[in-house]
PDB file of N, CA, C and O in Angstrom:
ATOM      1  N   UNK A   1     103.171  13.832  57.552  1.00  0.00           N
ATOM      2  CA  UNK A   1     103.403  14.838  58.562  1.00  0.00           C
ATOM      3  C   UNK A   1     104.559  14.391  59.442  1.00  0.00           C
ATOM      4  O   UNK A   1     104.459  13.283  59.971  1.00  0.00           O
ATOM      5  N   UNK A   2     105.410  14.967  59.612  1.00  0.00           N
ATOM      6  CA  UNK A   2     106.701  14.948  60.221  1.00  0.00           C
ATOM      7  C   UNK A   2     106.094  15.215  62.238  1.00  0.00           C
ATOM      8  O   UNK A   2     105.222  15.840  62.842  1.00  0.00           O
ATOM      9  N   UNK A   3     107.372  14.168  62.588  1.00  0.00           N
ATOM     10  CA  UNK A   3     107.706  14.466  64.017  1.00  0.00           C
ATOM     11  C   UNK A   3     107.828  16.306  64.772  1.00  0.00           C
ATOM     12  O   UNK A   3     108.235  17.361  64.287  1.00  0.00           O
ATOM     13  N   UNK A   4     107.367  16.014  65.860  1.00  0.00           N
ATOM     14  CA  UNK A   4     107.761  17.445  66.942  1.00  0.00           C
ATOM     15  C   UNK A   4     106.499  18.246  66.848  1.00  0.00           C
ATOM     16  O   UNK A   4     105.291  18.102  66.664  1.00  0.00           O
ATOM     17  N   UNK A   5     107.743  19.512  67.153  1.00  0.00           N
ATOM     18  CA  UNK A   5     106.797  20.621  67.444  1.00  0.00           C
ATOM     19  C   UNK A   5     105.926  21.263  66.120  1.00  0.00           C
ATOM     20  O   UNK A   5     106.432  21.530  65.030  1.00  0.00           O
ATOM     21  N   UNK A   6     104.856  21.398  66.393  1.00  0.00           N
ATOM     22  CA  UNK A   6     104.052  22.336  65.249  1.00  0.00           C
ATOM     23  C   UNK A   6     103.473  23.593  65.952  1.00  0.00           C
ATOM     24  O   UNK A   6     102.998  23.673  67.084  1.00  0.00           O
ATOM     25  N   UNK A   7     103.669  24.822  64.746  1.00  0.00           N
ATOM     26  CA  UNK A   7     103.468  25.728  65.639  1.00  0.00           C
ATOM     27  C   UNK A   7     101.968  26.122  65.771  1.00  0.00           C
ATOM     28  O   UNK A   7     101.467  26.844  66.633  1.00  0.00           O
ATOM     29  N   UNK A   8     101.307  25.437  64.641  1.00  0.00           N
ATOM     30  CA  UNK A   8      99.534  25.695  64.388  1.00  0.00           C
ATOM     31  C   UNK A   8      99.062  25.356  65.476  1.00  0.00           C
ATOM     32  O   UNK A   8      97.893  25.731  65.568  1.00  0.00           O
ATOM     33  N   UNK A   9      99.605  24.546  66.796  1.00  0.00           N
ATOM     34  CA  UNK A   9      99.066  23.570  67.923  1.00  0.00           C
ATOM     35  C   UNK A   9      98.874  24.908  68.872  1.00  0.00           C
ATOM     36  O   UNK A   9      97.865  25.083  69.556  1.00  0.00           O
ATOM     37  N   UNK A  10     100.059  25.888  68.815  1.00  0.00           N
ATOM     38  CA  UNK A  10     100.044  26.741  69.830  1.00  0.00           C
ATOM     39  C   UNK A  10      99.163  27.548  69.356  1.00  0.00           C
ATOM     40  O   UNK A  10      98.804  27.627  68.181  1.00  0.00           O
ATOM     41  N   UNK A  11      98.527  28.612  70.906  1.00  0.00           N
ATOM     42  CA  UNK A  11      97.600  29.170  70.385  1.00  0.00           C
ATOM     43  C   UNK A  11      98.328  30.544  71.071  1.00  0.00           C
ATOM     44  O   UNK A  11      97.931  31.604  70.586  1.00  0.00           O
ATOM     45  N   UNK A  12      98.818  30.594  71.586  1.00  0.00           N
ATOM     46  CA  UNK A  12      99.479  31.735  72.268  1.00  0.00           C
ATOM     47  C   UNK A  12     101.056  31.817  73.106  1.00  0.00           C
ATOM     48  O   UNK A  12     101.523  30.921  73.809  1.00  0.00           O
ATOM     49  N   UNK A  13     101.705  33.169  72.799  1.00  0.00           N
ATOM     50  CA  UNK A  13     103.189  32.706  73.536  1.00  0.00           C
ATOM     51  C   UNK A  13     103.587  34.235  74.303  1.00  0.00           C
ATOM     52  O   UNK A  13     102.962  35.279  74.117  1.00  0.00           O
ATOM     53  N   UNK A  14     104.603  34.093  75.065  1.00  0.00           N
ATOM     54  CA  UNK A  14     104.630  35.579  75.318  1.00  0.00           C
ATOM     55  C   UNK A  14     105.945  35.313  76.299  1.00  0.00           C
ATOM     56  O   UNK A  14     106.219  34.198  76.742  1.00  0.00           O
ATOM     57  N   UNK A  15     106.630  36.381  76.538  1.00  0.00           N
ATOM     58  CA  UNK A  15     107.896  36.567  77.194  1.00  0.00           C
ATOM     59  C   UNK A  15     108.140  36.991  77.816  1.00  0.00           C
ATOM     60  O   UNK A  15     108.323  38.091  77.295  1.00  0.00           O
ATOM     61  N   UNK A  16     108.555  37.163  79.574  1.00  0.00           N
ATOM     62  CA  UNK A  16     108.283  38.029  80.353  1.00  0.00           C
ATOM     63  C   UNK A  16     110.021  37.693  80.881  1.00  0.00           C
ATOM     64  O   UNK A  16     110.800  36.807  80.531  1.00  0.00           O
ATOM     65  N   UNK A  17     110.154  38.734  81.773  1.00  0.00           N
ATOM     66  CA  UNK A  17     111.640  39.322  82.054  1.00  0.00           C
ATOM     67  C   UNK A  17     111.611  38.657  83.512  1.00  0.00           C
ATOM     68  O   UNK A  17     112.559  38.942  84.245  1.00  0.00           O
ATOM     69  N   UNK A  18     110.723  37.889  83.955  1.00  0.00           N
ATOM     70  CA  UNK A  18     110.634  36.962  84.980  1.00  0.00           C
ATOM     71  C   UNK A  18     110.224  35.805  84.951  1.00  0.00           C
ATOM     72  O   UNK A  18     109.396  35.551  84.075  1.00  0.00           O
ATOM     73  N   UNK A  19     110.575  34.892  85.723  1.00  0.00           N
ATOM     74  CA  UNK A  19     110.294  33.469  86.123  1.00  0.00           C
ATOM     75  C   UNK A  19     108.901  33.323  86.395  1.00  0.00           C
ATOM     76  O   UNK A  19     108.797  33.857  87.499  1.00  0.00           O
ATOM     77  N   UNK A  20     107.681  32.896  86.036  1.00  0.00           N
ATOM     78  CA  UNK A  20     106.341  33.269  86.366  1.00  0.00           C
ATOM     79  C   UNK A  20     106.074  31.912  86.713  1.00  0.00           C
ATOM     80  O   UNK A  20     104.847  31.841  86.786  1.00  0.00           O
ATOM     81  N   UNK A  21     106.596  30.742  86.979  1.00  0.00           N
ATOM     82  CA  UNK A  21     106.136  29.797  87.378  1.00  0.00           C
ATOM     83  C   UNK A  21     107.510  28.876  88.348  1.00  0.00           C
ATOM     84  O   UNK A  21     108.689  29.163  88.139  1.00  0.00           O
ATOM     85  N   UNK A  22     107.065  27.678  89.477  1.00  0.00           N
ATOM     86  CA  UNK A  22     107.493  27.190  89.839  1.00  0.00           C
ATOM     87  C   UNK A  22     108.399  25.791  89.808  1.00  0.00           C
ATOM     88  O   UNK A  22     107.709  24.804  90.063  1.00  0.00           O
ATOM     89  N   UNK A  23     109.660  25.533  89.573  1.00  0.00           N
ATOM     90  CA  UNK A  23     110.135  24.098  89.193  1.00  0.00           C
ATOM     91  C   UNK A  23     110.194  23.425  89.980  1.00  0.00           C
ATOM     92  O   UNK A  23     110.652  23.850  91.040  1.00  0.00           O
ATOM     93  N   UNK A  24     109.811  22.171  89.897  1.00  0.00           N
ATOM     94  CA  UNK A  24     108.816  20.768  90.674  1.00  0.00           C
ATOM     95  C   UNK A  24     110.303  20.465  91.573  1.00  0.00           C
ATOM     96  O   UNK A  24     111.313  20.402  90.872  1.00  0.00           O
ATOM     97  N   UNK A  25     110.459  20.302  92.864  1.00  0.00           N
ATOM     98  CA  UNK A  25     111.390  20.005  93.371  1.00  0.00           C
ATOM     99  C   UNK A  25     111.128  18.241  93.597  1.00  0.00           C
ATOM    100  O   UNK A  25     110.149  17.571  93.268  1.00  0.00           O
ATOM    101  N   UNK A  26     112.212  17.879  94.180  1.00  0.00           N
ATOM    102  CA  UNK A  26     112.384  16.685  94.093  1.00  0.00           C
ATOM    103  C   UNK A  26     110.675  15.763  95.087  1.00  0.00           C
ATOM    104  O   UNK A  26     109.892  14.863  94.783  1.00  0.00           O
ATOM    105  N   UNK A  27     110.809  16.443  95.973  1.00  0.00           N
ATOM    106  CA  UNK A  27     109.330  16.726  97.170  1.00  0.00           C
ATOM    107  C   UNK A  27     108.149  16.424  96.314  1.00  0.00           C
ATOM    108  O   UNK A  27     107.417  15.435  96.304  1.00  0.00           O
ATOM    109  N   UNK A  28     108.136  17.666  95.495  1.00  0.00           N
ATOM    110  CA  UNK A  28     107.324  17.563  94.498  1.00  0.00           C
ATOM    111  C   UNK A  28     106.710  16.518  93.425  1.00  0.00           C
ATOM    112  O   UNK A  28     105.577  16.166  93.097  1.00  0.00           O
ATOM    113  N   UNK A  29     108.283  16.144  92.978  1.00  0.00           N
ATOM    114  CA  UNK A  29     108.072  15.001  91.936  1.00  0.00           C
ATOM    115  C   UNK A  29     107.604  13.768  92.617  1.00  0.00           C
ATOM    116  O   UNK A  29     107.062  13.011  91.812  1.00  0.00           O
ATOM    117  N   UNK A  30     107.631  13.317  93.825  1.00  0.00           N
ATOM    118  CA  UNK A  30     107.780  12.153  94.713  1.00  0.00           C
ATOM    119  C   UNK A  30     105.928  12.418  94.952  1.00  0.00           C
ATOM    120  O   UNK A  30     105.093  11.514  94.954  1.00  0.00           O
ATOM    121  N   UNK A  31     105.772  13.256  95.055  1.00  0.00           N
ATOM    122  CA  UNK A  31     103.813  14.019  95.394  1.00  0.00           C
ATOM    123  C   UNK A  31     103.180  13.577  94.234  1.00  0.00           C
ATOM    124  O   UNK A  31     101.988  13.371  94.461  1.00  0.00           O
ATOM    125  N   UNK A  32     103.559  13.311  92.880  1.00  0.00           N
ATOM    126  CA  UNK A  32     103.204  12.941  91.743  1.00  0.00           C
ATOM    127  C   UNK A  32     103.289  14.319  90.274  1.00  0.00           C
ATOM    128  O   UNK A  32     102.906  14.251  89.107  1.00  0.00           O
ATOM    129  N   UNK A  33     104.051  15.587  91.154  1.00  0.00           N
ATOM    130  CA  UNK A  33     104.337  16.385  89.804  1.00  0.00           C
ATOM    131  C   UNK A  33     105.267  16.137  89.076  1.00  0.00           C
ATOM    132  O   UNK A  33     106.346  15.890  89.614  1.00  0.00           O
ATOM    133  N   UNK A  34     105.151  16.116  87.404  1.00  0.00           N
ATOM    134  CA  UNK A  34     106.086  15.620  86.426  1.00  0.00           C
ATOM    135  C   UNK A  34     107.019  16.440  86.690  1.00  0.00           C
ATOM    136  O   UNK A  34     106.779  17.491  87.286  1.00  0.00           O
ATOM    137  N   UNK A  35     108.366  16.065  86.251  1.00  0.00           N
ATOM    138  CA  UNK A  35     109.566  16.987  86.196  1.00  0.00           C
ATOM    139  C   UNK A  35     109.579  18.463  85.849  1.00  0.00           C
ATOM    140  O   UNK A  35     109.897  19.463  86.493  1.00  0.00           O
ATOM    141  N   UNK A  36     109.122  18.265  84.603  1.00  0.00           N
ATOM    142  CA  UNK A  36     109.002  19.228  83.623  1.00  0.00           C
ATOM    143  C   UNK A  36     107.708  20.028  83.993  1.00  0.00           C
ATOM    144  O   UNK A  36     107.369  20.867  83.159  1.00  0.00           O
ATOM    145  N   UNK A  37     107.264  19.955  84.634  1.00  0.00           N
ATOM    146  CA  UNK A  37     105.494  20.728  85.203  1.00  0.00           C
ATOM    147  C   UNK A  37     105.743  22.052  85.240  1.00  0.00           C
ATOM    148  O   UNK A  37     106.930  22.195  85.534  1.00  0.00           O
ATOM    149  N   UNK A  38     104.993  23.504  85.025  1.00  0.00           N
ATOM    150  CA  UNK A  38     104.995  25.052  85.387  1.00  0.00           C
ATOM    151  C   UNK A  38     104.437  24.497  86.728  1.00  0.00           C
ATOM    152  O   UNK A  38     103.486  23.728  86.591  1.00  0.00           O
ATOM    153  N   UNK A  39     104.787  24.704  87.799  1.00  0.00           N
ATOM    154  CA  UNK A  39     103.738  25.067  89.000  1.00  0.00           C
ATOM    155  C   UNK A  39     103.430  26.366  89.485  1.00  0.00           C
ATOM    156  O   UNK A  39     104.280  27.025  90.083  1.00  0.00           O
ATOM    157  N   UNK A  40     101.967  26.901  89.216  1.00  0.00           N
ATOM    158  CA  UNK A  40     102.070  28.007  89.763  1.00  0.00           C
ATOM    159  C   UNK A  40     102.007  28.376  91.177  1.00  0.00           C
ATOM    160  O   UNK A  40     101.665  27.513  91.985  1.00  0.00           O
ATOM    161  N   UNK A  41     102.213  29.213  91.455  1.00  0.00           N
ATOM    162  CA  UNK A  41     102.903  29.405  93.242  1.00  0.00           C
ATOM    163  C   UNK A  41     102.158  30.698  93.476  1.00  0.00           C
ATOM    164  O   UNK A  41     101.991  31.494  92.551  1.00  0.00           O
ATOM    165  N   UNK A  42     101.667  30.940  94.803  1.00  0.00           N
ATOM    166  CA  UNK A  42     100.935  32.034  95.158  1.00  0.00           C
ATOM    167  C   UNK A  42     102.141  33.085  95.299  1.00  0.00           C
ATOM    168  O   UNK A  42     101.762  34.225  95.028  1.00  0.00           O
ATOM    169  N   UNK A  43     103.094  33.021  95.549  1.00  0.00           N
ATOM    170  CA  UNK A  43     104.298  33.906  96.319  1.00  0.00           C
ATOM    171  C   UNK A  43     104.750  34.637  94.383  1.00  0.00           C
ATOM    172  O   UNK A  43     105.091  35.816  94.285  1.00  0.00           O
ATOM    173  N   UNK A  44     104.681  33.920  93.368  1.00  0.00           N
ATOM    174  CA  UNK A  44     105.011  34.692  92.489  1.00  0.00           C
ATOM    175  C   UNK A  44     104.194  35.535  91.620  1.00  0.00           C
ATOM    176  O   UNK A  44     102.980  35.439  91.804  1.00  0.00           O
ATOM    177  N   UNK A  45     104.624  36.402  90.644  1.00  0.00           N
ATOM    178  CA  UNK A  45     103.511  37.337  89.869  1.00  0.00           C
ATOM    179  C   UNK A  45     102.953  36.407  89.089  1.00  0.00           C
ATOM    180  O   UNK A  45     103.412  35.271  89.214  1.00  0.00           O
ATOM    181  N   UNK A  46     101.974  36.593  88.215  1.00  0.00           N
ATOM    182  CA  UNK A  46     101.245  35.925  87.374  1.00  0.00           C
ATOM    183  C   UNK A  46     100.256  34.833  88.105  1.00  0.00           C
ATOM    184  O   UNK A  46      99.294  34.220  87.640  1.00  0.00           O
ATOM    185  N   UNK A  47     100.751  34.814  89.218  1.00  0.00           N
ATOM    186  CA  UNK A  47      99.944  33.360  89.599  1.00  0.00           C
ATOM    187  C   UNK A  47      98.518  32.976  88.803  1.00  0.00           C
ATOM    188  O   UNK A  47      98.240  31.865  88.352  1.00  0.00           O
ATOM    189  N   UNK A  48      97.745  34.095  88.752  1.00  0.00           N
ATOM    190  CA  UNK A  48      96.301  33.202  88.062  1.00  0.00           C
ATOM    191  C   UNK A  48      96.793  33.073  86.645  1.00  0.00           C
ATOM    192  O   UNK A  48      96.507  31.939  86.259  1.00  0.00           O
ATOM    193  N   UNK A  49      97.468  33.820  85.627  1.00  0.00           N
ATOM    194  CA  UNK A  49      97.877  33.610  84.410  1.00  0.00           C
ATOM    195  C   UNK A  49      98.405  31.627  84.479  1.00  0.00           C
ATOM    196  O   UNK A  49      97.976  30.855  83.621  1.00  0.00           O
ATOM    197  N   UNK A  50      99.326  31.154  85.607  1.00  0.00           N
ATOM    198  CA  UNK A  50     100.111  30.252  85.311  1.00  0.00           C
ATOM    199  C   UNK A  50      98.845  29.193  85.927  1.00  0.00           C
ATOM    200  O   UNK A  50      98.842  28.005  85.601  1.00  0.00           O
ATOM    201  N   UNK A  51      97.693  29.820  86.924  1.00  0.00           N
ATOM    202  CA  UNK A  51      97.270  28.722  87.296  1.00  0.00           C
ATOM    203  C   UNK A  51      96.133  28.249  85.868  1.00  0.00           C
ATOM    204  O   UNK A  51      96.058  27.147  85.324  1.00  0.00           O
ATOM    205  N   UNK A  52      95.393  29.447  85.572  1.00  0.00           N
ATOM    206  CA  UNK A  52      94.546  29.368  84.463  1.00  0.00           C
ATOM    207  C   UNK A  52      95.025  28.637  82.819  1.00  0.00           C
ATOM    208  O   UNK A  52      94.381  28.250  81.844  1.00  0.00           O
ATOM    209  N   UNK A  53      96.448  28.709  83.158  1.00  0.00           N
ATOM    210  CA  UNK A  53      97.262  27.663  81.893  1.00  0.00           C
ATOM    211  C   UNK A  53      97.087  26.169  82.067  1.00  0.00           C
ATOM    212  O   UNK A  53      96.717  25.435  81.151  1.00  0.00           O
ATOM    213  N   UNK A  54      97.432  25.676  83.539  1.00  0.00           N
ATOM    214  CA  UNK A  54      97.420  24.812  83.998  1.00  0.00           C
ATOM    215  C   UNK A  54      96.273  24.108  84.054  1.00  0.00           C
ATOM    216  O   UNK A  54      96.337  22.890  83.891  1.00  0.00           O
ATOM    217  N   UNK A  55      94.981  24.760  84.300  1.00  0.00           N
ATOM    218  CA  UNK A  55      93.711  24.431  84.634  1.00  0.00           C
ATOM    219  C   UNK A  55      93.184  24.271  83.317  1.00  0.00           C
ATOM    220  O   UNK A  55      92.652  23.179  83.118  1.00  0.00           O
ATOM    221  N   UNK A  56      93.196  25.138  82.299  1.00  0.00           N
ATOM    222  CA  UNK A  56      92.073  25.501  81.448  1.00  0.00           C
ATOM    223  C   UNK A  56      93.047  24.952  79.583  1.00  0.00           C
ATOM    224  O   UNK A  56      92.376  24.777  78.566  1.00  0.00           O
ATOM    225  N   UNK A  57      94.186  24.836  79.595  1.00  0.00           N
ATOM    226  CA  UNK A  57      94.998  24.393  78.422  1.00  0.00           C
ATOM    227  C   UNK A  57      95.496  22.918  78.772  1.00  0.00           C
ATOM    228  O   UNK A  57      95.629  22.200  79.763  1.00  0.00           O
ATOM    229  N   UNK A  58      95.686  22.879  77.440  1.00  0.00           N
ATOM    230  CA  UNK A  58      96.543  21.148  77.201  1.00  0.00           C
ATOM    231  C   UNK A  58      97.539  20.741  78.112  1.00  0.00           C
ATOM    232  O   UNK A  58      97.679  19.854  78.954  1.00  0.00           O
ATOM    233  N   UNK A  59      98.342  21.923  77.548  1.00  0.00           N
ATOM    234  CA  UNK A  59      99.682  22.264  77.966  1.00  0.00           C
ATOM    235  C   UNK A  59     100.410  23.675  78.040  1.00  0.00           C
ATOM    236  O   UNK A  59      99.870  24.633  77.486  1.00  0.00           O
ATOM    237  N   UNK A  60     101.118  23.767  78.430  1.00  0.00           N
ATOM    238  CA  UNK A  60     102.096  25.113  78.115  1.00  0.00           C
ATOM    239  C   UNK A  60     103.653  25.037  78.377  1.00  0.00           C
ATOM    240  O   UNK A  60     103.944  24.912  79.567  1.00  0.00           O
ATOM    241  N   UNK A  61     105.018  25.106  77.220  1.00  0.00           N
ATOM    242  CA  UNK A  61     106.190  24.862  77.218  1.00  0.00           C
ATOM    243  C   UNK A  61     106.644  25.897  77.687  1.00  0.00           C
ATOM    244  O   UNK A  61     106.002  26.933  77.511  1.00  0.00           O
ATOM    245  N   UNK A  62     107.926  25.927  78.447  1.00  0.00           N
ATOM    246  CA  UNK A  62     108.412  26.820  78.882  1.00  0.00           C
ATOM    247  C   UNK A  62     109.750  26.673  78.385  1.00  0.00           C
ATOM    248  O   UNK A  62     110.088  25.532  78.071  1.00  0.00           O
ATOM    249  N   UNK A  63     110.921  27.997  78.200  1.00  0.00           N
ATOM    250  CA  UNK A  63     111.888  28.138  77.693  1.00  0.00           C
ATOM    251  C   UNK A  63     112.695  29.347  78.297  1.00  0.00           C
ATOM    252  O   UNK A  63     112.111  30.429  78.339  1.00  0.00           O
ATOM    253  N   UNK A  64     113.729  29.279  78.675  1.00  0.00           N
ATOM    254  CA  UNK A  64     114.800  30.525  79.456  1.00  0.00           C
ATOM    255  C   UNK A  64     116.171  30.424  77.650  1.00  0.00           C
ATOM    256  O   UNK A  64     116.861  29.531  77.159  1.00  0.00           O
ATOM    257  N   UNK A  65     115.916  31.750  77.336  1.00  0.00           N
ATOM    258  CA  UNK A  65     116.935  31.889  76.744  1.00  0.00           C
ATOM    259  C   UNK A  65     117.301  33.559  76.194  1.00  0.00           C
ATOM    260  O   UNK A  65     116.630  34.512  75.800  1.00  0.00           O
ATOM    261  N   UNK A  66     118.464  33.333  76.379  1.00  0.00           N
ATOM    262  CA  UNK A  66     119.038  34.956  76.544  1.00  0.00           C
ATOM    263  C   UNK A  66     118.276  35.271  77.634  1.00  0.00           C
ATOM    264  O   UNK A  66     117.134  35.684  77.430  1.00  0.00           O
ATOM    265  N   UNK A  67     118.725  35.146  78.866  1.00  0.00           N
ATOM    266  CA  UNK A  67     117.982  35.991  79.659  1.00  0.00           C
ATOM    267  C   UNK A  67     116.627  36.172  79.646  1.00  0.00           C
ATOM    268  O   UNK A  67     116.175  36.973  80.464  1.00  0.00           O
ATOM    269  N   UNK A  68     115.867  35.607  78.897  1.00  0.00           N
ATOM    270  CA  UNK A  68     114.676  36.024  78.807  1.00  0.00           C
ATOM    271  C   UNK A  68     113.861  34.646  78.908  1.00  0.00           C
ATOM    272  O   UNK A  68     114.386  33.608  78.505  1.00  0.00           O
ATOM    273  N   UNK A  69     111.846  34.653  79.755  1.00  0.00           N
ATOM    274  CA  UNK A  69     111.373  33.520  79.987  1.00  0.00           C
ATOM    275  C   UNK A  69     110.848  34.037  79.268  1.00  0.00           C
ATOM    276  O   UNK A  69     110.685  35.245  79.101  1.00  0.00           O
ATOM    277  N   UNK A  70     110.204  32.438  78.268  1.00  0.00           N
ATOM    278  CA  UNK A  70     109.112  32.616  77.003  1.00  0.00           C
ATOM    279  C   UNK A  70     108.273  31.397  77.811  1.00  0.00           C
ATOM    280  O   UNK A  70     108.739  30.682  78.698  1.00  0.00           O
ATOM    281  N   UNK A  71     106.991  31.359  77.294  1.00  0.00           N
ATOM    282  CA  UNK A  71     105.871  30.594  77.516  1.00  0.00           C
ATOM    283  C   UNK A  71     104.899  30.278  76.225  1.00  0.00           C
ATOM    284  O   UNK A  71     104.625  31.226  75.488  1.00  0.00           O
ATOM    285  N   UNK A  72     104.428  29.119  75.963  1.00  0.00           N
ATOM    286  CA  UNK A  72     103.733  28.940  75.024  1.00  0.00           C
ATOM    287  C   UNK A  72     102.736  27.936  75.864  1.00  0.00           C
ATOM    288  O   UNK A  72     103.004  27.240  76.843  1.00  0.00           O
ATOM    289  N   UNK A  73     101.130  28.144  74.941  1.00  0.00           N
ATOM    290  CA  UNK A  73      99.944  27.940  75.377  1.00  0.00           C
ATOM    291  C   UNK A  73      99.256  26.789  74.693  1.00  0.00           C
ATOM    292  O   UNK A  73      98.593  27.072  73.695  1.00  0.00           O
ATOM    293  N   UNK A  74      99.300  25.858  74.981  1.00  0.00           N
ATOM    294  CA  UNK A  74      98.692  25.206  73.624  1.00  0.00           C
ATOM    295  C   UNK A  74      96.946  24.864  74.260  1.00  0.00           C
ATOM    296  O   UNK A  74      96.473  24.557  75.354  1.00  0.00           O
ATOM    297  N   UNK A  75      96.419  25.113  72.935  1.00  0.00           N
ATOM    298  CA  UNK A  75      95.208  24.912  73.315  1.00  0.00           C
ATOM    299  C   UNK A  75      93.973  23.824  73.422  1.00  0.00           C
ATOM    300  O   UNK A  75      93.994  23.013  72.496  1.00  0.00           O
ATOM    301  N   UNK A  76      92.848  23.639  74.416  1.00  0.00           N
ATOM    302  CA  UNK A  76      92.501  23.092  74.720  1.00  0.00           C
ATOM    303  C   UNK A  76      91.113  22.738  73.751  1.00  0.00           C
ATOM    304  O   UNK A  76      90.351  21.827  74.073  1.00  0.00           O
TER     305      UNK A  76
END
């Protein structure tokens, strides 16, 4: 079995035309959030979607391309 990503790991993905989660500012990272962390934020949409990722999954990758945010779920 080869290195990386596998896609059997994910269990769900989806793409929204907004930013649905928060990037860890420097404040942040120093508080103990990883770089790379979704933080979900009360001030944006989705909030329980990004907090219930956070809480209840492994993980979840995030990706900006073409204009567009994708999210993947991997499961717990």
């Amino acid at each position: 079995m080869g290195k990386g990503f596998i896609l059997d790991d994910w269990d769900i993905g989806f793409q929204s035309d907004i930013k649905l989660h928060r990037t860890p500012t420097a404040d942040d990272i120093q508080d103990g959030y990883e770089e790379d962390e979704l933080i979900d934020d009360y001030d944006l949409p989705a909030h329980w979607l990004m907090m219930q990722m956070n809480n209840f999954c492994v993980g979840a990758n995030y990706v900006f391309l073409n204009g567009k945010h994708y999210y993947t779920v991997h499961h717990s």
